[in-house]
N, C-alpha and C positions, 0 to 999 in steps of 0.2 A: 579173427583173433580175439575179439570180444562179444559173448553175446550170453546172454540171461539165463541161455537153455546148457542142460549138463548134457544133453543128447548130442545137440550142435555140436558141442567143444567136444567133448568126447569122436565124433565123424573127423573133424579137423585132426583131433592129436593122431588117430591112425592114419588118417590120408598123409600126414605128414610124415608120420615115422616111417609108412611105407614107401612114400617117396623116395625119402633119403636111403631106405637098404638098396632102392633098384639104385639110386645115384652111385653107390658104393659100389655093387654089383659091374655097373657099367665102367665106373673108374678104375676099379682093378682092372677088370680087363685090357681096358686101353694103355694101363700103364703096363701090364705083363707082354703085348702086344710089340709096346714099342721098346721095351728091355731084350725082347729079342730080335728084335732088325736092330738094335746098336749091339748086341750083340753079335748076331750075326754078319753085319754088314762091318765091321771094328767101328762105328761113327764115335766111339769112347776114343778114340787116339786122333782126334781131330781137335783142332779147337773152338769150335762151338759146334755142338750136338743139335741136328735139325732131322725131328722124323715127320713127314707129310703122310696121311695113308687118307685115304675114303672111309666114310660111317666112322670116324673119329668123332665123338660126340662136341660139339662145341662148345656144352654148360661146363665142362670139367676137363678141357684140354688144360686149363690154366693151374689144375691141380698139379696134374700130371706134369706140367711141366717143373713145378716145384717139386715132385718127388723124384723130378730126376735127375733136375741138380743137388738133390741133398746127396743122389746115390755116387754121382760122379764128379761131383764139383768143379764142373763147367757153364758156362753159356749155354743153357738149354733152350728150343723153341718146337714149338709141337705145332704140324698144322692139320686142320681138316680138309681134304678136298673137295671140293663142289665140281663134278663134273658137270652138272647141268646151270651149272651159275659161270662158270668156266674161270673160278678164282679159289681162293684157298683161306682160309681165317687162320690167324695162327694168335698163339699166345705165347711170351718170351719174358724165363725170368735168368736174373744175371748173380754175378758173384761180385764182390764188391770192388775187386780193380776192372769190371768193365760195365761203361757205361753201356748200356745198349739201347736208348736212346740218343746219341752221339752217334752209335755205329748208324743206326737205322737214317741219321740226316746225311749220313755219308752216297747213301744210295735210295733216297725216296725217290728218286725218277720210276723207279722198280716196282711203287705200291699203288695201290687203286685211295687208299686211305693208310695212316699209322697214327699211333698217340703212344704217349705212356712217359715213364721216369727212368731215370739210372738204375735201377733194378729190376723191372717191370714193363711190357710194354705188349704193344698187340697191332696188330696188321692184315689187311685182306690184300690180295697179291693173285695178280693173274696166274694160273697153272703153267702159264708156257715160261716166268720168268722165276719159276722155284728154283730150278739147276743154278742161273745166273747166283741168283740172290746167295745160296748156300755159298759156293766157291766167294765169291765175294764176302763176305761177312767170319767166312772162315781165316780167310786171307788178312783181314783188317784185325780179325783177333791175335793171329798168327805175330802181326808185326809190333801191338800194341801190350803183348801179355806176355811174363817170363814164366820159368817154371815154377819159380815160389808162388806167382798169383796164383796157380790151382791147387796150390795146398789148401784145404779146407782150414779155415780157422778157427778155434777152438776158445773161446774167450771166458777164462775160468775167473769168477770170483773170490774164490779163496776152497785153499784145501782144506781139507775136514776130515776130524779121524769120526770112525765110526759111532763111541760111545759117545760124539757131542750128537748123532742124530737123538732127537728125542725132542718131549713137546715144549720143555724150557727153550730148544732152538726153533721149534715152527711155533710158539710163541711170538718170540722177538722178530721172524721174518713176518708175522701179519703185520706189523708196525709201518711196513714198506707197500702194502698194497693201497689200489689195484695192480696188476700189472698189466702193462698193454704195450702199446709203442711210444718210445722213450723211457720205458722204465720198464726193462726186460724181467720175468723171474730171474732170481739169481741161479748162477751154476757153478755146482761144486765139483770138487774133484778129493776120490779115494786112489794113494797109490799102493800099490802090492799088495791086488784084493785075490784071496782064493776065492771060488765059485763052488758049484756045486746044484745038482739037479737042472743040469745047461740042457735046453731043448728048444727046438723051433716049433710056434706056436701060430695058430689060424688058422683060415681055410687052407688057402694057397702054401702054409705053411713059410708063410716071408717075415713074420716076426721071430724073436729071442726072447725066451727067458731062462731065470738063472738066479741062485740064493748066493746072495753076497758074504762073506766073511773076512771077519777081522778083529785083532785085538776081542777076542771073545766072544765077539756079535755077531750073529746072524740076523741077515733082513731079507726073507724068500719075498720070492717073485718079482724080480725085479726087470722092468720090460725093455725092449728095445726095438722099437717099431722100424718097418720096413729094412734090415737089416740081415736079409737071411746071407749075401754076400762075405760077412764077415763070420762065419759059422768054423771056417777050418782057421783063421787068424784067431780065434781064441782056445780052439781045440788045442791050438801045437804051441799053447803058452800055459805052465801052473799056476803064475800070477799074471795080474794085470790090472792097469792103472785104467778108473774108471772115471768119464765124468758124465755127470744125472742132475738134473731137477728132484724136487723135493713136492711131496705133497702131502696133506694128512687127512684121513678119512676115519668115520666110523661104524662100526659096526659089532652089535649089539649091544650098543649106548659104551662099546670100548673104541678109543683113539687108537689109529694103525698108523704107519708110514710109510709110504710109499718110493718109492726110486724109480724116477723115467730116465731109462740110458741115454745119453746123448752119445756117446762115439767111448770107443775103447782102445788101447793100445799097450803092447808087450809092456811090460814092468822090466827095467834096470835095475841092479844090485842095491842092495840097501846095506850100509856098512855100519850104520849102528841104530837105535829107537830112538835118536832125539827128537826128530820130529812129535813120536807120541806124546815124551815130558815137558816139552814145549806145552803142545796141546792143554795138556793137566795142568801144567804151574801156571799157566795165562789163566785159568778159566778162573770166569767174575762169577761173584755170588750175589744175590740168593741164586740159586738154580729153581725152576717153577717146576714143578713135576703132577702128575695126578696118581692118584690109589683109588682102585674101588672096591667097596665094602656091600655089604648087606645091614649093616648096624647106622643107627642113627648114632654121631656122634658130636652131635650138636654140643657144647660147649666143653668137652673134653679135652685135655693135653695129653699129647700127641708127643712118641719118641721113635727114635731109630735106633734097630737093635741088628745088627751083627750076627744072624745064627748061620751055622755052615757055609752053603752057598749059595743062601737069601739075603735078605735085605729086608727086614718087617720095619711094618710102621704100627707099634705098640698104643694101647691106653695102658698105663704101668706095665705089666710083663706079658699081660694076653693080649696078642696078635690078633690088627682086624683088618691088615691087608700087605698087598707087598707091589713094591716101585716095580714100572716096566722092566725089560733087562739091560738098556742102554744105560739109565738115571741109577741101575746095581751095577752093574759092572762099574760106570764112573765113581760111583761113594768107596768102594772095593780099595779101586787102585789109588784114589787119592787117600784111603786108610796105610794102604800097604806101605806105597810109597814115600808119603810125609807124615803118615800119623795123623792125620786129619780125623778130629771127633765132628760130630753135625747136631745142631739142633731142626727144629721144623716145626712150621707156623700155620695155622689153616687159613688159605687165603678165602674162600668159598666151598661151598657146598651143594649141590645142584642133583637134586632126587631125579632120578630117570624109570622108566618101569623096571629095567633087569638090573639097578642097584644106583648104589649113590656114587655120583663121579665129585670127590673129594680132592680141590684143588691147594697144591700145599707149596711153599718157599720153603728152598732147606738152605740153612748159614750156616758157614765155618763158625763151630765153636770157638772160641777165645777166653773164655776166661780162665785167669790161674786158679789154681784151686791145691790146697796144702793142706793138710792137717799137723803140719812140725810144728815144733815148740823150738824146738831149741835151733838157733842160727844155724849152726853146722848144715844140719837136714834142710831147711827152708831154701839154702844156697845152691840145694843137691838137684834140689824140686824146681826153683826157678831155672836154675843149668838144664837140665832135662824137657822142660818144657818151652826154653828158648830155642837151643841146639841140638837138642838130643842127646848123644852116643857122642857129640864131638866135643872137644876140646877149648877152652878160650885160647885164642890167639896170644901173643906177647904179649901186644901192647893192653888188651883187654886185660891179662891177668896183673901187671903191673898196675895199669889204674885200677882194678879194684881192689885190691891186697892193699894198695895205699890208701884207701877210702875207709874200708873198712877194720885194716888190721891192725895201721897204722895211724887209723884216725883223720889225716889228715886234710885240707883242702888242696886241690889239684888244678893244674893248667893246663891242658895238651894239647902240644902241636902236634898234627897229622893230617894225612891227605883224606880223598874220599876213598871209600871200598874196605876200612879200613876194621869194621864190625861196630862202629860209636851208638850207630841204633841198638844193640844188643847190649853195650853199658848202661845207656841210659833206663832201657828197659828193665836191665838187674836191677838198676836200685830202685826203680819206681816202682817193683814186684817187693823187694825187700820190706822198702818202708810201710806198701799198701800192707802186706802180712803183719806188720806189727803195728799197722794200727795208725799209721800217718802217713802224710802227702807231701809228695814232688813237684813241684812247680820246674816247667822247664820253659825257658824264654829263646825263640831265635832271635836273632837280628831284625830289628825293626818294629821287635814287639814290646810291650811293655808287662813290666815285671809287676805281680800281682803279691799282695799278701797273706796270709794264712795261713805260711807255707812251712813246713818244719826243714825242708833241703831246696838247695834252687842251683840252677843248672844253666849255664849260658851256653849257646852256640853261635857262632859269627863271628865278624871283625873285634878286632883287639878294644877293650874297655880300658876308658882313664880310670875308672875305677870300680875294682874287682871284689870291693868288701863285701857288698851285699850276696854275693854268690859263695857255693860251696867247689863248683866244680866250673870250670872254662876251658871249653873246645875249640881250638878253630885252625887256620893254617898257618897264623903268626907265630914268633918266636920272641911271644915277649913275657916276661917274669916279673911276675908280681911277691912284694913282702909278704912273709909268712906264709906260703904255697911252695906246695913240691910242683916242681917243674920237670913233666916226663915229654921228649922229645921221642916222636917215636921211629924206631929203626929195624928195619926188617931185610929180608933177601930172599929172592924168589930163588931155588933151585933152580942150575942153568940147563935140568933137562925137563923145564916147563918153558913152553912156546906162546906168549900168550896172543891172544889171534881173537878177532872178530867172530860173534855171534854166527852169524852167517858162514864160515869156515867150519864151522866142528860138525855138521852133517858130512862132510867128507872125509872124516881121519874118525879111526878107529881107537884111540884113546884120549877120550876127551874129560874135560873137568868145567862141569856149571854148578851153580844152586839149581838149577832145571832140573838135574838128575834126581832120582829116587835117591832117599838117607842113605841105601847101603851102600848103592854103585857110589855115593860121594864118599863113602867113608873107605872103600875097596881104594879107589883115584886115589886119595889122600895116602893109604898107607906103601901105595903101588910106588908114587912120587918120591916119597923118601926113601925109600927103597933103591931110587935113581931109576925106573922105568922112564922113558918119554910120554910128554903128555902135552898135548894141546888144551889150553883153559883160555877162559874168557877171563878177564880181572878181579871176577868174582875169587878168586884162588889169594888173593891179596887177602883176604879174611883169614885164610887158615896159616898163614905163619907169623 
């Protein structure tokens, strides 16, 4: 493993790689050997799988036996025979409702020696007590295992829509390394994925592969080792719900990603996208992305421009690269969907021979931005740029028609959900346009000066001079304040119902939705359509 000479190491690295192809070599076989005596013999409808044959190699029975609990998810145990030692080796791995070193102290009078743990164990056993040992061991599983124990178990981390794969998310997953035991990779799951270029790949032809799609993304080649049993289970499905590992490689000085299949199963109806709006409305920013260019652009500002079906990353209007198509598709739909402008930051820069890999943070733009003069407009601008296309609610237009129209100080009692962030935000967009500041105080905090307007939120004040506006859920009135109490009524053909409910009903109402489908909800509702909403729907009347 160590030595001075490039000759030596060099003799070592082939003697070893050649090692390992004959190990391979020998392990498939033993494994395709013994896939046809459980085959052939049905030992898959038994409860624990035990194949014994002669020239079973004994470096790589313990493989073997793992890959044929992953096929069958049972109690598997492979043995070697030794005719001329007149005992057998075996290796034994298990499924996690059975211990099979429990089983094995149930009947060690049977073994010449055994050892091992709850998943794992190993034993040499006379030839004449193989028959006893199977029936036995089978019997003891038989009594100790239901039929949910051999459902394989599928232990997903969280679901993930496609356009979050990208390297802002295998980013944040190095954060969690190494992995090993106690701290598995994570595994994700895609549901109602189409495929496409599905074929069985190898020697032996016992792997899957297959180009994943969804929500606009393709991710080819996506593998699924030792699985060639599940080849007509996906054939006779157009969708299907996939769960994979993640890994990220590259090649030629470009980041890829990769999908290792872990297990697949038929897709159920999908009755509406919320799931994907979720996705989008949750996602935290910066988002980390990489571009790669040919141009040094060492101390250059950097923007994102919107052309056709791209997505460039600009110096002013000439184009010197363009985002993977996960990190475009997502800037896309959160354009489409909320309007969402982006700025972008260059985190590093990292020169490679076949170009510069340019690492960047994109932010949700926020700033208002007006060119009005005259109030009318500036009010049109802040509306547009809070809510879009929708409307202020009651209570909002009431307090600010008295704020502003009428000049006055105000008090308002109201619950939560009620849109008071979006008040307070108009007039703190109002004044910053013309040129002064809003001080807004919660409960608990102390009130600051400099301020030209000031704004309380919380429990009831003894005294309300110093403020211009008072929000909170008391009904108390104070001299010289208009006092709006606020009063609304939900339509009785909206349902309102738990987050976790509107993936099942087909006309639903969140701020999760995309602006139009909320503005379509909104005009459906008054309309007297049925509609299932979350409390968010309290904002719009």
């Amino acid at each position: 493993f160590v030595s001075d000479s490039h000759i030596v190491c060099d003799n070592l690295i082939y003697d070893l790689i050649n090692k390992n192809s004959e190990r391979k070599e020998i392990q498939e076989d033993i494994l395709k050997k013994a896939i046809e005596k459980i085959e052939e013999k049905r030992l898959d409808e038994k409860s624990v799988i035990v194949v014994a044959e002669e020239k079973f190699h004994h470096g790589v029975i313990g493989i073997v036996a793992s890959k044929i609990l992953d096929r069958y998810y049972k109690p598997s145990i492979i043995m070697e025979i030794k005719p001329e030692e007149g005992i057998a080796t075996a290796s034994c791995r298990s499924i996690e409702a059975f211990n099979m070193i429990e089983a094995l102290n149930s009947m060690r009078e049977l073994f010449v020696k055994y050892g091992g743990h709850a998943g794992a164990a190993g034993f040499s056993i006379p030839i004449e007590n193989i028959e006893e040992f199977s029936e036995r061991i089978d019997r003891y599983a038989f009594e100790s295992l239901s039929s949910e124990d051999t459902k394989k178990p599928i232990k997903i981390d969280c679901e993930l829509s496609m356009i979050k794969i990208s390297f802002d998310l295998m980013d944040k997953l190095s954060l969690l390394e190494p992995y090993g035991f106690g701290n598995s990779s994570p595994l994700f799951s895609i549901k109602n994925c189409k495929y496409a270029n599905f074929r069985a790949i190898g020697k032996e032809k016992n792997h899957l592969m297959m180009d994943l799609i969804k929500d606009g993304v393709e991710i080819k080649n996506c593998v699924w080792f030792n699985s060639e049993d599940m080849l007509e289970t996906i054939l006779n499905n157009p969708e299907i719900d996939v769960a994979f590992k993640l890994k990220m490689e590259t090649y030629k000085d470009k980041y890829q990603y990769k999908i290792f299949i872990e297990d697949v199963k038929p897709s159920a109806n999908v009755i509406n996208n919320y799931s994907e709006y979720e996705a989008l409305y949750n996602l935290t920013f910066p988002i980390k992305s990489i571009f790669y260019t040919r141009r040094d652009i060492e101390n250059e500002k950097l923007n994102i421009s919107f052309v056709a079906d791209d997505v460039s990353i600009n110096v002013g209007r000439n184009s010197i690269g363009f985002l993977d198509n996960q990190t475009k598709i997502l800037l896309k739909k959160l354009k489409e969907y909320y309007d969402y402008d982006f700025k972008v930051e260059v985190e590093k820069i990292v020169k490679k021979e076949e170009n510069y890999n340019v690492h960047i943070k994109i932010e949700k733009e926020k700033e208002f931005k007006s060119l009005a003069i005259e109030a009318g407009q500036i009010f049109k601008d802040i509306k547009m740029f809070l809510i879009g296309d929708f409307e202020y609610n009651s209570l909002q237009k009431k307090v600010l028609r008295t704020i502003f129209k009428e000049r006055k100080n105000v008090v308002v009692s109201c619950g939560d959900k009620r849109g008071v962030d979006t008040i307070i935000k108009t007039i703190e967009l109002y004044y910053k346009a013309i040129g002064k500041k809003v001080c807004v105080v919660r409960d608990g905090e102390y009130k600051k000066e400099g301020f030209e307007y000031y704004i309380y939120i919380g429990e009831a004040l003894k005294n309300s001079e110093e403020y211009n506006l008072v929000v909170g859920k008391n009904k108390v009135k104070y001299e010289g304040y208009e006092y709006i109490e606020d009063s609304y009524d939900i339509p009785n053909n909206v349902k309102i119902v738990d987050e976790s409910e509107l993936k099942s009903n087909e006309k639903i109402f969140s701020f999760k939705l995309p602006l139009k489908e909320r503005a379509l909800a909104v005009k459906e509702i008054k309309a007297g359509v049925k509609y299932f909403a979350t409390e968010d729907i309290n904002v719009v009347f």
